[in-house]
C-alpha positions in Angstrom: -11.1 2.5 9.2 -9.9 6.2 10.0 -8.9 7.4 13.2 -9.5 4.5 15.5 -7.3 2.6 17.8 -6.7 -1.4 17.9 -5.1 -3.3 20.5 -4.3 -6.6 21.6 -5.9 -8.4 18.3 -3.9 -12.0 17.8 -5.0 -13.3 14.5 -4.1 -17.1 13.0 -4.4 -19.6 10.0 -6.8 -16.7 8.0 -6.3 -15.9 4.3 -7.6 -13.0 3.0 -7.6 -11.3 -0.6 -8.6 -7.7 -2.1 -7.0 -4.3 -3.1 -5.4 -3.1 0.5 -5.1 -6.2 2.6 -3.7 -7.0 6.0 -4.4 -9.2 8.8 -5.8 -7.1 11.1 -6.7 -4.2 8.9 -7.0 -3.5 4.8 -6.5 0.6 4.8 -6.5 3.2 7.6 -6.2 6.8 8.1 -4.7 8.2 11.0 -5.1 4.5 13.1 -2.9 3.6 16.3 -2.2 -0.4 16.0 -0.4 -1.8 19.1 0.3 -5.1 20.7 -1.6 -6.9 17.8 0.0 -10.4 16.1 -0.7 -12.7 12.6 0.3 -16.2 12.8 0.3 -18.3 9.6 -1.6 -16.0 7.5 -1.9 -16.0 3.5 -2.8 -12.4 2.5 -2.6 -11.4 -1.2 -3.1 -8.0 -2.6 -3.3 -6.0 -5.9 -2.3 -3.1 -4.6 -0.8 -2.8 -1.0 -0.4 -6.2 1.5 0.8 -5.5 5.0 1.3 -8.9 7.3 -0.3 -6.2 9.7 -2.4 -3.5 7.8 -1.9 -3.0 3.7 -1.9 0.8 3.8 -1.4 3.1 6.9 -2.1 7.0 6.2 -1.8 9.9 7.7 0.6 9.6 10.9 -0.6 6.4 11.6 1.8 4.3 14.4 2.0 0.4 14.5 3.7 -0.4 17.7 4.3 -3.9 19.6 3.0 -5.9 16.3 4.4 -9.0 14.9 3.9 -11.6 12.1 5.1 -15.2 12.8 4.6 -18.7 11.3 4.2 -19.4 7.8 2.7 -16.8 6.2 2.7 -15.8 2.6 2.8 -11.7 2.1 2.3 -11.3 -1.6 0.8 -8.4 -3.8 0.4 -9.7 -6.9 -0.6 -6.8 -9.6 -1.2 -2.7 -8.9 -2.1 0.3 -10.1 -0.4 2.7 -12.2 -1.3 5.8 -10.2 -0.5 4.7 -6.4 2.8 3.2 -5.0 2.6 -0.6 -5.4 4.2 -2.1 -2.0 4.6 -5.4 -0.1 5.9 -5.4 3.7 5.8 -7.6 6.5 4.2 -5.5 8.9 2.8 -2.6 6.6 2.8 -2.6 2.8 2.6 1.6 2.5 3.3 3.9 5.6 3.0 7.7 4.2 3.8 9.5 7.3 3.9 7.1 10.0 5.4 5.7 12.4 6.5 1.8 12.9 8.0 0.7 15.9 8.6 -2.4 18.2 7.7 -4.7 15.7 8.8 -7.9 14.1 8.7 -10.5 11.3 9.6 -13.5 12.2 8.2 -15.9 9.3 9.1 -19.5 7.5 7.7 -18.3 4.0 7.8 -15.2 1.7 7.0 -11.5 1.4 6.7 -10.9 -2.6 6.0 -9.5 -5.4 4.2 -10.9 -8.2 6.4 -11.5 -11.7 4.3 -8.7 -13.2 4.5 -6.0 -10.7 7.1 -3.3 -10.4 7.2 -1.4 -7.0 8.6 -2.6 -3.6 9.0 -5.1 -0.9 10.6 -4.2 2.5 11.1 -7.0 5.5 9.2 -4.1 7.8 7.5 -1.9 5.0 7.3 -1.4 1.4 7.4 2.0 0.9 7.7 4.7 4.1 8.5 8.3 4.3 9.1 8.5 8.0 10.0 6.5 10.7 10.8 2.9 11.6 12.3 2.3 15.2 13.8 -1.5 16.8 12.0 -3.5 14.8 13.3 -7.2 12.5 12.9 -9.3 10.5 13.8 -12.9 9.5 11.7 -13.9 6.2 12.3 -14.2 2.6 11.8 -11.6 0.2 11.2 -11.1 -3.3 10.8 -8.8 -6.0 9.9 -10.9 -9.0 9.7 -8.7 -12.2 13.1 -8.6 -14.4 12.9 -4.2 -14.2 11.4 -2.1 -11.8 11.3 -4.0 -8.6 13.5 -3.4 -5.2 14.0 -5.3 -2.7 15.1 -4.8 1.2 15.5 -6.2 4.1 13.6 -3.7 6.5 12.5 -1.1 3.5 11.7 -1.0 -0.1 11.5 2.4 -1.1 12.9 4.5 2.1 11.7 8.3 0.6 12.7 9.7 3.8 13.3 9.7 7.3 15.1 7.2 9.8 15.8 4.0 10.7 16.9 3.1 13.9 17.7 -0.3 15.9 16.7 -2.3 12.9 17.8 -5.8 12.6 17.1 -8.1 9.3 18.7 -11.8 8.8 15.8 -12.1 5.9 17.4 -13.3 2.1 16.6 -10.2 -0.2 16.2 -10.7 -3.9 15.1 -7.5 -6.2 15.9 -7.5 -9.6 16.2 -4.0 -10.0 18.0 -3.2 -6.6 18.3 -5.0 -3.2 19.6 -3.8 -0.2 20.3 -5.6 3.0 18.3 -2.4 4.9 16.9 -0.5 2.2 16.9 -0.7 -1.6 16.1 2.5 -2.7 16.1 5.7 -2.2 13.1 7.8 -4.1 15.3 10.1 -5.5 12.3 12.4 -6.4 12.1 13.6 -2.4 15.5 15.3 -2.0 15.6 15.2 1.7 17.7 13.4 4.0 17.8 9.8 5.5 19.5 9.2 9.0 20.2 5.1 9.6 21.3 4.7 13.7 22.5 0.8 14.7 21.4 -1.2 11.5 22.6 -4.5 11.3 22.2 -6.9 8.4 23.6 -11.1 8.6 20.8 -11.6 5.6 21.9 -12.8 1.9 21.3 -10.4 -0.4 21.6 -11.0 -4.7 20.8 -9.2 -7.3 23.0 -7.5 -10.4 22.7 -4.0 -8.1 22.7 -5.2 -4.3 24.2 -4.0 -1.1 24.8 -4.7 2.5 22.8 -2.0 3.8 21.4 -0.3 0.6 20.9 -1.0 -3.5 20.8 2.8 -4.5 20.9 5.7 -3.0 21.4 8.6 -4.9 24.7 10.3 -4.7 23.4 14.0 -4.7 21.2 13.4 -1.7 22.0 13.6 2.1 22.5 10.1 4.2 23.6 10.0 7.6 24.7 6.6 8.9 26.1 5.7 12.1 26.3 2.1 12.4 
């Protein structure tokens, strides 16, 4: 859907399946999702799976949204020509907004042995902005190159984080990061982390606290 508004949606025990998959929505461009919940859902993707919406475009804003019970978040192959993410609340966020939210699950958000791309507690992949929001899960990136891993965000391009909170065990067996894991060195712009805090375990050959890589040559601004 494009441009529409959802609120107050509580959805339990559903599994779904496709290309962009999510409990309460698959794709959407420009949508405004708030006070909406998944409870023991099973979604599995092949390009983008969000425990709330796969793919969110287009300054869309998930607020007040949460995933709980045991769910499995998986996407399980992708594309060569799209980013190929798996979150708990959204699997892609290109200029949006994700705020208020929380993962609170007894089972996994994944990626499939054969995929490379990124799994994030929160989001997969997001060039913007994710505000209070955490997670306690397990998370996985499965493929032996190419995969990353974090505990609120796979691939942060750009943006901020701010009052994020993940106790979620992070494995990525490219990078994993307790936060982030990577930072998509192709935008050369600057990331600003406020009040992060990260108890999870995190392994993997090229792991850290808060992030797995960052490149050295761009900007970061952490106050923690």
């Amino acid at each position: 859907g494009d441009a529409c508004q959802i609120e107050g949606i509580t959805i339990s025990n559903v599994t779904a399946k496709g290309g962009f998959v999510g409990a309460i929505m698959g794709a959407g461009y420009g949508v405004r999702i708030s006070n909406c919940s998944a409870h023991a859902v099973t979604l599995t993707g092949r390009a983008s799976t969000g425990g709330i919406i796969g793919k969110a475009y287009g300054s869309s804003t998930i607020n007040n949204s949460s995933v709980s019970g045991y769910s499995q978040i998986t996407t399980v192959s992708g594309a060569t020509n799209r980013p190929v993410c798996v979150g708990g609340i959204v699997g892609w966020s290109l200029d949006g907004i994700i705020q208020n939210s929380k993962v609170n699950i007894n089972g996994n958000i994944s990626l499939g042995s054969s995929v490379n791309g990124y799994a994030g507690g929160i989001v997969g992949y997001t060039n913007n902005l994710v505000l209070n929001s955490s997670v306690s899960a397990n998370i996985s990136a499965n493929k032996t190159d190419g995969d990353y891993a974090g505990g609120i965000v796979g691939n942060f391009s750009r943006g901020s984080l701010s009052d994020v909170y993940n106790v979620a065990s992070i494995v990525g067996n490219t990078y994993a990061g307790g936060i982030f894991a990577y930072k998509d060195n192709n935008a050369d712009t600057a990331v600003e982390i406020t009040n992060a805090y990260n108890s999870g375990r995190v392994g993997n050959t090229t792991s850290g606290g808060i992030y797995g890589y960052l490149d050295s040559s761009l900007t970061k601004k952490m106050n923690n």
